[in-house]
N, C-alpha and C positions, 0 to 999 in steps of 0.2 A: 485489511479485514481480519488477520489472522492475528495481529497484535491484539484486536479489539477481542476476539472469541480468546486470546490467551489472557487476559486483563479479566476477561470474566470467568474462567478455566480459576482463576488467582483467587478472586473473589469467591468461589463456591469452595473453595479448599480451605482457604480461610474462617468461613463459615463453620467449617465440620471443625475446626480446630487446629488445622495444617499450621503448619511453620515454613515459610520460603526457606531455602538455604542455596549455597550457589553454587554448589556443585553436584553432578549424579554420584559422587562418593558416600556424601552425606545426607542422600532421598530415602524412603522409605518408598516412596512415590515418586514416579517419574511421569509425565505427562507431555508428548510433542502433538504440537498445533503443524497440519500439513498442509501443500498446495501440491499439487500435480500439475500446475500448468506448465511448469518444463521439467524435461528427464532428469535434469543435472539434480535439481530439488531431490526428486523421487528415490535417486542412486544414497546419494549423501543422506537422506532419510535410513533406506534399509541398510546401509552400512553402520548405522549408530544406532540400529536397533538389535543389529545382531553383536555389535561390539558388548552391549548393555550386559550381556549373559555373563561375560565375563569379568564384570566387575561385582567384587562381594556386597554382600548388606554392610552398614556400617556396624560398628560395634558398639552393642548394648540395644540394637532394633529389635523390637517385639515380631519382626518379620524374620520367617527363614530366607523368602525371596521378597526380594523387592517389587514391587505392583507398577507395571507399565503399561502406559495408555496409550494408546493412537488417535488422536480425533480429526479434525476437519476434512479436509477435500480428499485424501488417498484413503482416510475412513470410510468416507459416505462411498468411496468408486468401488472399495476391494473389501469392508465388512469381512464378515467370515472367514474369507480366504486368505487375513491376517493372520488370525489365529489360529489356520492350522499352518501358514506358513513360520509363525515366528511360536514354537512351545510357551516361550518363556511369557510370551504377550498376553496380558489376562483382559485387559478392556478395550474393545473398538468402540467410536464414535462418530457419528456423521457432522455434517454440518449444520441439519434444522434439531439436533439434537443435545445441544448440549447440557441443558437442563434435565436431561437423565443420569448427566453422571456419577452425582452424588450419592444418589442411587444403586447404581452400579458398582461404585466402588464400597459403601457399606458390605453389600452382599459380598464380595469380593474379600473383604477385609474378616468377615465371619464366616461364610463357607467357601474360601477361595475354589467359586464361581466363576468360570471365566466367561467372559458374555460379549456380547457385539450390539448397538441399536443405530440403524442408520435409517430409523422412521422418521414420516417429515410430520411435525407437530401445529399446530394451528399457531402456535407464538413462534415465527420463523428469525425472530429477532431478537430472544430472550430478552429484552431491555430491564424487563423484572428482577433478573438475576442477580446476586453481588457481583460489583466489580471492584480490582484492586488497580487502579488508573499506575501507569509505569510513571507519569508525573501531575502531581497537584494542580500543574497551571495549566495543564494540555487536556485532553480529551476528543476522543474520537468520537464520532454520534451516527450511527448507522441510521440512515434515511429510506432503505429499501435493502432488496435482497433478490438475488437471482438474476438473470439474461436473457432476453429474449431474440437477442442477434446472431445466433448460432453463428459466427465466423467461421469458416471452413478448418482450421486449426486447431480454433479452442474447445476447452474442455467444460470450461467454466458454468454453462447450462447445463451439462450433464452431471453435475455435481451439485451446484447449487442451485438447479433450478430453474424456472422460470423467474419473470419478474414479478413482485410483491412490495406493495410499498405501503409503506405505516402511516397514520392521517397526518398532515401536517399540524394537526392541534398537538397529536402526542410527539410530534418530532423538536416543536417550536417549547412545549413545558420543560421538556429535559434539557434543551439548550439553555432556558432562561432557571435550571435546579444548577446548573453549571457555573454558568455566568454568577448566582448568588452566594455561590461557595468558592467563589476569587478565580476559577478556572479565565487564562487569559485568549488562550487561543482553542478553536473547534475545528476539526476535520471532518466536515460530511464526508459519508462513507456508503458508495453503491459500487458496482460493476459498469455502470450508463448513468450516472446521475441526471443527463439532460432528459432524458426520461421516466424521471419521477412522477408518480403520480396518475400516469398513464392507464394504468390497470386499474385503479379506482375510481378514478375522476371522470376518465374517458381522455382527457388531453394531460398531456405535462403541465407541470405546474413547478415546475423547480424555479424560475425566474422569483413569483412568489414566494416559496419559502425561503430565499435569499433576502429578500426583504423584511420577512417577519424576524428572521434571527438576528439580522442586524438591528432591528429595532432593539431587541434585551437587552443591548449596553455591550455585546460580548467587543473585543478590544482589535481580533483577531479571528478570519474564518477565510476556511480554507474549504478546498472540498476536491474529491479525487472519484472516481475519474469519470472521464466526458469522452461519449463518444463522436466523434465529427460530423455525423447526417443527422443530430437531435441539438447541436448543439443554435440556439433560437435569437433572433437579434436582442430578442430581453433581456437572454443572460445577458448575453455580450454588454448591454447597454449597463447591467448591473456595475462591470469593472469600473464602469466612471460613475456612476453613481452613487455607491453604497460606501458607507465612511467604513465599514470595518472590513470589506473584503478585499484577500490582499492580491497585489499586482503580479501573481503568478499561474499558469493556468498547467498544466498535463493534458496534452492533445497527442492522443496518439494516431501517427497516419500510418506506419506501419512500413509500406512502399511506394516509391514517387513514379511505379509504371502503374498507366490505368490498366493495364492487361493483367495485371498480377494482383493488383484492387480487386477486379472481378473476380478473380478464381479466388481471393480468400471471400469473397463475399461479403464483402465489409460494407457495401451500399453509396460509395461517395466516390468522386471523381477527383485527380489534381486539381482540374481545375477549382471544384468546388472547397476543395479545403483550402487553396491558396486567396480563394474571395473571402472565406472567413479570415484568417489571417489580414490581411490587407482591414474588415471591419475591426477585429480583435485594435491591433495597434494604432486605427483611429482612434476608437475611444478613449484606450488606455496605452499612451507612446511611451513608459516605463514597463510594458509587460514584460514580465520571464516566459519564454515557451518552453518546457521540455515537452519529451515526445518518446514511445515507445517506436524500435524501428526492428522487422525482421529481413534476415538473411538469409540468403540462401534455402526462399521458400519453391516447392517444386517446380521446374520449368521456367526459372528465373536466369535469364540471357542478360549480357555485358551490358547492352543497349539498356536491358530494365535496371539495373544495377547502379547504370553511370544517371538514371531516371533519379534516384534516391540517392544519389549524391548531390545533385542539382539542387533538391527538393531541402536539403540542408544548408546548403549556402545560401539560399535562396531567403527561408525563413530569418536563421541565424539564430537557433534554436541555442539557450543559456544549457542547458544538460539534454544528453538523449542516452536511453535506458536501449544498447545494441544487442541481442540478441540471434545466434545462430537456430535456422529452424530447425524445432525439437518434435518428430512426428510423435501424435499421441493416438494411440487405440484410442477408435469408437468414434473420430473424427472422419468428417469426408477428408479432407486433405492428406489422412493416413492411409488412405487408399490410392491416391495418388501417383503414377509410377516412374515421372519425368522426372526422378532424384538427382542432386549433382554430385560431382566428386568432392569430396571431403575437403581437399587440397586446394581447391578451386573456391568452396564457401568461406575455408578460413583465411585466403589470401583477399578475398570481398573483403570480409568482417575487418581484419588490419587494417586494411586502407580506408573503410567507415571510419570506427576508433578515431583512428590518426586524423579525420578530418572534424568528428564531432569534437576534436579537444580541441583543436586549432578554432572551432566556431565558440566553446566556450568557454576559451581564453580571451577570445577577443568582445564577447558580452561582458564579462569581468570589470574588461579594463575601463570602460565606460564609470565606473565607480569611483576612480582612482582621482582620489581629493574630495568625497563627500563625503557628507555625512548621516549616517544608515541608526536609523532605529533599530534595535537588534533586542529580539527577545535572548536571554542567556539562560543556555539549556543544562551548562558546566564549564566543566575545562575539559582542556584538550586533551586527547589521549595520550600525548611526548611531554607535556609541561603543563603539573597542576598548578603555577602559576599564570596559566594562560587561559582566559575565560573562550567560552565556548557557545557561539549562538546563531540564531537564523531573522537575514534581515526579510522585509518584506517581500521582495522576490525570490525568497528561500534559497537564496546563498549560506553558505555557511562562511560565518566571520570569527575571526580569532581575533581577541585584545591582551595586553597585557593585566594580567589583574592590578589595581591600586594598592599601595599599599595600605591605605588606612581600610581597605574594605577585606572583609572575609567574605568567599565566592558564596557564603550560604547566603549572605546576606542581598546578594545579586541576582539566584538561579529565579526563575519565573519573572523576574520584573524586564521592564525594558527601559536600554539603555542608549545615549546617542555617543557612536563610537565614527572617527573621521577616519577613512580609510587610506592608508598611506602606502599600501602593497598588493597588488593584484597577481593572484596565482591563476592556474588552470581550475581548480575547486573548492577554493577558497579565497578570502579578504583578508587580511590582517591590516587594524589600525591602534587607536589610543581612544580610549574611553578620553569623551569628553564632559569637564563641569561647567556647572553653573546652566 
């Protein structure tokens, strides 16, 4: 979500006459897109906001200081108390706001005005806005906005909202503005996406607008993220059915103790995630699961611990997104007072780690001697004769480039590459012809 609000951040600067440049040496304009859902984020944010003071304007800028913006999620929570925490920081912005800042920064630009707007506006989706897409064949497409699940943890309602979802008429026209401007692949984008539609309709309807987008022609669709007590045998049924949606899903369970499920409040039991699963890879027996998992959440014993290790072998989960628990003000769970010792979370977390890579080495290797359609998104970041792509269970695959080809001539198309080498988080094979 934050790429998507920084792509139209891109778009509205471009508009006013901005120039990209890639470094904060050479800004005029600095602008960070933020999330508060864990501390680590939040630290690395004000540490590079307070570093910012001490880098000069560039030479020949019509600015004495350079103009620094704050928006999304630590915008919309702290407003105000940016600005007087950081001097230097002239524009706060929220999250239903970002179509003010064009605005703001004019004013800014002619009577360095320093200003804050973290109002929530009736268009909580800007989809109006410019945007400057980070790639031609990709596209993110926000289908709803906000949470209605208050997890005992999360922030994410109190920042973003409740939930709000766009008609699926105006969600399925931008998919098919997409698709007829050569875009290959879409990422539907919510907080719950199983529960789209809900606040409008009266019931979910995302099974549906899976259907309609795949109707456009789009080649490739994706969608992030789902949460486990909405997620409806339709979707599911969707994975075998729909010729463009691809065979990988983001299920987050979080922890594999029901006792610890409860206290985050998350609504779903082991048992009930593991019946999904068990339908999931009937329908579709090439699925990738990853999965978001926390540790060392308050009042979390060995017993619940060795719970959520189980709960990984079990599935055999191709990537898991590990995280240590990050208390957040204004949350119940930040109230919380059964903390563990440090020492104790981070030797968990290790022995997680060590076992989600042993699980996604071993989904890997099931590839080793096919052959993987792979959209090609570059080359590798060690060897730019090495292309750079994601096959349909969102592996990331390396090939060698051809020589008769230039990689420009490859990025957005898909290519069938035979997989000759299976890593921990990657493929590497040979682009195949003919």
């Amino acid at each position: 979500m934050n790429k998507h609000d920084a792509e139209r951040v891109s778009g509205m600067l471009e508009a006013l006459g901005a120039v990209h440049v890639p470094t904060l040496e050479e800004a005029d304009i600095a602008v960070f897109m933020t999330c508060c859902v864990r501390e680590a984020a939040e630290v690395r944010l004000f540490g590079q906001i307070a570093s910012c003071k001490n880098v000069p304007v560039r030479t020949g800028s019509p600015l004495a200081q350079r103009i620094i913006a704050i928006g999304g999620c630590i915008g919309e929570r702290d407003g105000d108390e940016l600005l007087t925490r950081f001097p230097h920081v002239s524009v706060v912005f929220g999250t239903h706001s970002l179509a003010s800042l064009p605005g703001m920064l004019k004013r800014c630009l002619s009577d360095r005005v320093r200003q804050s707007d973290t109002s929530d506006t009736a268009d909580a989706f800007s989809t109006d806005l410019p945007t400057k897409r980070e790639h031609a064949w990709a596209a993110w497409l926000p289908i709803m906005t906000g949470c209605d699940n208050f997890c005992s943890y999360c922030i994410v309602p109190y920042v973003r909202g409740r939930e709000r979802s766009r008609t699926i008429e105006d969600v399925v026209t931008e998919a098919q503005r997409y698709v007829d401007a050569g875009v290959k692949e879409i990422t539907l984008l919510g907080q719950n996406v199983n529960s789209f539609g809900r606040d409008r309709y009266g019931a979910p309807r995302f099974a549906e607008l899976l259907q309609r987008i795949d109707a456009t022609g789009i080649e490739r669709l994706r969608f992030v993220t789902s949460h486990p007590k909405d997620l409806s045998d339709e979707v599911i049924a969707a994975f075998a059915d729909l010729r463009s949606l691809m065979p990988a899903l983001h299920l987050p369970f979080q922890s594999g103790s029901d006792r610890i499920l409860q206290a985050m409040n998350r609504s779903y039991t082991r048992a009930h995630y593991l019946s999904l699963i068990a339908k999931l890879k009937q329908a579709c027996p090439s699925l990738a699961l990853s999965t978001d998992i926390i540790v060392g959440f308050p009042g979390e014993t060995e017993e619940d611990f060795g719970a959520t290790c189980e709960m990984v072998c079990q599935v055999g989960f191709s990537q898991a997104f590990t995280f240590i628990y990050s208390p957040r003000s204004g949350t119940p769970a930040a109230q919380m007072r059964d903390t563990l010792p440090r020492e104790i979370v981070q030797e968990r977390f290790d022995r997680l780690v060590a076992l989600v890579q042993e699980e996604a080495y071993r989904f890997n290797r099931a590839a080793q001697g096919r052959t993987l359609a792979v959209l090609v998104e570059g080359v590798s970041k060690r060897d730019a004769r090495v292309l750079a792509g994601k096959s349909p269970q969102n592996q990331t695959v390396h090939a060698a480039l051809p020589d008769d080809l230039d990689i420009e001539q490859l990025i957005g198309t898909i290519v069938p590459v035979r997989i000759d080498e299976t890593k921990t988080w990657y493929l590497s094979g040979e682009v195949m012809r003919g």
